[in-house]
VOPAGU-2260 file (C-alpha; in pm, 1 decimal, decimal comma):
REM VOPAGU-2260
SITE   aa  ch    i         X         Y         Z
SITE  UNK   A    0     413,1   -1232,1    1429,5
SITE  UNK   A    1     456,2    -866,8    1572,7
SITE  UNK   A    2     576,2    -647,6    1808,2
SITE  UNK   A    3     471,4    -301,8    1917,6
SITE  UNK   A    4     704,7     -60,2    2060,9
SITE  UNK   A    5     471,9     248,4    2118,4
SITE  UNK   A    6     312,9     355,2    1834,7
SITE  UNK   A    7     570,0     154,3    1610,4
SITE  UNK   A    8     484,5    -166,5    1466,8
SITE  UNK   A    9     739,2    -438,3    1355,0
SITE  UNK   A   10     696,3    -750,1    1170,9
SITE  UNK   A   11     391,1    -851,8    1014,5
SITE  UNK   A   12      46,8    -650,9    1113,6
SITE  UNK   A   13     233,6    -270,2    1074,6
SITE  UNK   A   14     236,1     -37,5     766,6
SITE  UNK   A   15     484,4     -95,2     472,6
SITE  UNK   A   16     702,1     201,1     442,0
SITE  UNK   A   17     835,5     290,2      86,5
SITE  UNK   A   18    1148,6     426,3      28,4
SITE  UNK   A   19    1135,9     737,9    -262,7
SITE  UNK   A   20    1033,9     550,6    -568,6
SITE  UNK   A   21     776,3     492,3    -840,8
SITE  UNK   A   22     462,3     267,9    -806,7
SITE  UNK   A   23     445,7     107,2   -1175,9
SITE  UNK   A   24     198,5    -188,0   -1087,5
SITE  UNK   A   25      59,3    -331,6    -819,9
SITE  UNK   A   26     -81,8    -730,2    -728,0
SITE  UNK   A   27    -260,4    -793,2    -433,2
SITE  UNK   A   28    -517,2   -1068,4    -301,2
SITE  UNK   A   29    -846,3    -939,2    -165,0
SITE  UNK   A   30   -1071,1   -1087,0      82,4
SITE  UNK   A   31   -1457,9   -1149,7     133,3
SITE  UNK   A   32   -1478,3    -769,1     241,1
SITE  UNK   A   33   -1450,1    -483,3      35,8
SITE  UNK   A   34   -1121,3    -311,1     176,3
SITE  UNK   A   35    -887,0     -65,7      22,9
SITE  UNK   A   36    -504,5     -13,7     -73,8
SITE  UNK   A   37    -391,9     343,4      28,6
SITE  UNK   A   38     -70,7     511,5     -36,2
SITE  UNK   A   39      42,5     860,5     164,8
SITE  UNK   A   40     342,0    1003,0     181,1
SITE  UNK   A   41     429,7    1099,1     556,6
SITE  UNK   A   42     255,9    1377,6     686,5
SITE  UNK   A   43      51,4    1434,3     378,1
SITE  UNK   A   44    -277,4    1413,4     295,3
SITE  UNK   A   45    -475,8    1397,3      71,3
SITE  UNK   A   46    -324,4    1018,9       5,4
SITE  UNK   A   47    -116,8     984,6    -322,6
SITE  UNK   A   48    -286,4     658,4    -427,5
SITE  UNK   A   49    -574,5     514,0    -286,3
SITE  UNK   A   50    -736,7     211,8    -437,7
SITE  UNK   A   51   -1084,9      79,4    -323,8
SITE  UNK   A   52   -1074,6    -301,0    -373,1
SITE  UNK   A   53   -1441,3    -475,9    -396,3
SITE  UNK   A   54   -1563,9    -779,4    -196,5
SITE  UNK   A   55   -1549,2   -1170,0    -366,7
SITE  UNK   A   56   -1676,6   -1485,5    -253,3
SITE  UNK   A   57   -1376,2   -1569,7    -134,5
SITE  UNK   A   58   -1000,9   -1487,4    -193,8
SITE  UNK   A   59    -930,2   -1351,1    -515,0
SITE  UNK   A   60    -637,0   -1166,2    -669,4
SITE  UNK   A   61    -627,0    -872,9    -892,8
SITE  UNK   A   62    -347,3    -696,3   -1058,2
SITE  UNK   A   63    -320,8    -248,3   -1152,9
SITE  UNK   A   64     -60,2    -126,4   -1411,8
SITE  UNK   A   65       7,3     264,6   -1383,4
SITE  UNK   A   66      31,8     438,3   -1698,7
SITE  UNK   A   67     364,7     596,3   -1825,9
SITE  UNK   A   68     587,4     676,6   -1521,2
SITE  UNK   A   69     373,8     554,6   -1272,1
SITE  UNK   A   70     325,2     744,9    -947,3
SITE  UNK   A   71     594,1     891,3    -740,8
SITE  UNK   A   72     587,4     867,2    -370,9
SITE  UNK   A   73     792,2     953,5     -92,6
SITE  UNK   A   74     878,8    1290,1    -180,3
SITE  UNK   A   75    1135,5    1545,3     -47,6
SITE  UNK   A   76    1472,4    1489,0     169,9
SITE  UNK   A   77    1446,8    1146,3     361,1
SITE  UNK   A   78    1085,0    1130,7     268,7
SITE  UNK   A   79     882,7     823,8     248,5
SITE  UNK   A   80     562,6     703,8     191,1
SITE  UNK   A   81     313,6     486,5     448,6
SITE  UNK   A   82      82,9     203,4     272,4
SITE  UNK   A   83    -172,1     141,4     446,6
SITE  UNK   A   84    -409,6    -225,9     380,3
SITE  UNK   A   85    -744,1    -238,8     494,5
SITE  UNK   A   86    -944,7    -604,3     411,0
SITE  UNK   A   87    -629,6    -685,5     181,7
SITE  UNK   A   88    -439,9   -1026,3     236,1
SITE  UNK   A   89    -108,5    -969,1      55,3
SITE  UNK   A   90      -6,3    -686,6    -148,4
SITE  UNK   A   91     293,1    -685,5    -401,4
SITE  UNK   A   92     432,1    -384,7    -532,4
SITE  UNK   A   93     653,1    -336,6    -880,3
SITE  UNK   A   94     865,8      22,5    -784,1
SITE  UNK   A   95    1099,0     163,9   -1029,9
């Protein structure tokens, strides 16, 4: 479930925010349509990550390994980055 308190979302259906750290790998389950996996860090474009994800028959899971220190997001004081799921059931994320 979620709730919406003007343009913030909590619970399930809002954007993950990640703390300053280092994508190393990701695992996520895709769906029928293609969709996308998209990592920004606030108030930045272009996107630090973003990860087209194709269409399947049906569910199907797929798994991404960055190379050497993966990639670092949520950069500066207090900074953070937004992810940002479109036709993606569940996304895991290994951060170092």
């Amino acid at each position: 479930s979620a709730a919406t308190a003007g343009a913030i979302t909590i619970g399930y259906g809002g954007s993950l925010a990640l703390g300053r750290c280092r994508v190393k790998g990701l695992y996520y389950v895709g769906a029928t349509t293609a969709g996308s996996i998209s990592i920004s860090d606030a108030g930045v474009t272009p996107p630090r990550l973003n990860i087209p994800t194709p269409a399947g028959s049906g569910a199907f899971a797929n798994s991404l390994y960055m190379a050497a220190e993966g990639i670092l997001v949520g950069q500066g004081q207090n900074g953070y980055a937004v992810v940002t799921l479109t036709q993606v059931t569940n996304v895991t994320f290994i951060c170092g």
